[in-house]
N, C-alpha and C positions, 0 to 999 in steps of 0.2 A: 504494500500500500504506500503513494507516495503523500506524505503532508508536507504543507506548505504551512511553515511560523511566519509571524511579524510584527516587531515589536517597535513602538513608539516609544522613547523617553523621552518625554515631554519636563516642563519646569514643576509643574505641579502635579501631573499623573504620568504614571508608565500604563501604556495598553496592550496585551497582547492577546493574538485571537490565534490559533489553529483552525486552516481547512484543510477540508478534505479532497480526497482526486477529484470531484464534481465540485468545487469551490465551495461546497456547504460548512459551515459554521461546525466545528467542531466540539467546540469551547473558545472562551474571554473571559477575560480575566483585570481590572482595573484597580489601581491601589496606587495611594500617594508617593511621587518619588522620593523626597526626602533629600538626603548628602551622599548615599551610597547606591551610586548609578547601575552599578551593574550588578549588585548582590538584588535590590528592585526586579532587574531585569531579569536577571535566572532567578527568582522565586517564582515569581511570576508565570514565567516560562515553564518552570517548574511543575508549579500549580495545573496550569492548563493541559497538559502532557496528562498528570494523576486523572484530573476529570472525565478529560477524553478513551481516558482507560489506554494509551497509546504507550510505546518507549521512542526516545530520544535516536532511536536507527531508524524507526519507521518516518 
């Protein structure tokens, strides 16, 4: 299965969404950035991954 991640860090939120092969919404995921940019980022990323029930190869 191929997923497609993308992630926003924005000043005030980080956004990340997983789709799927047919571009549907897999999971998102929203949460304040804060000072630590990329730990934000992979939780996040993180997060969305557990939801979608997916691993980080797929």
């Amino acid at each position: 299965m191929s997923i497609t991640a993308g992630i926003d860090v924005g000043s005030t939120y980080t956004k990340t969404v997983l789709l799927g092969p047919g571009g549907e919404i897999l999971s998102r995921k929203i949460h304040k950035t804060g000072f630590k940019l990329a730990e934000v980022s992979r939780r996040t990323f993180e997060i969305c991954l557990e939801e979608a029930g997916v691993s980080e190869s797929d």
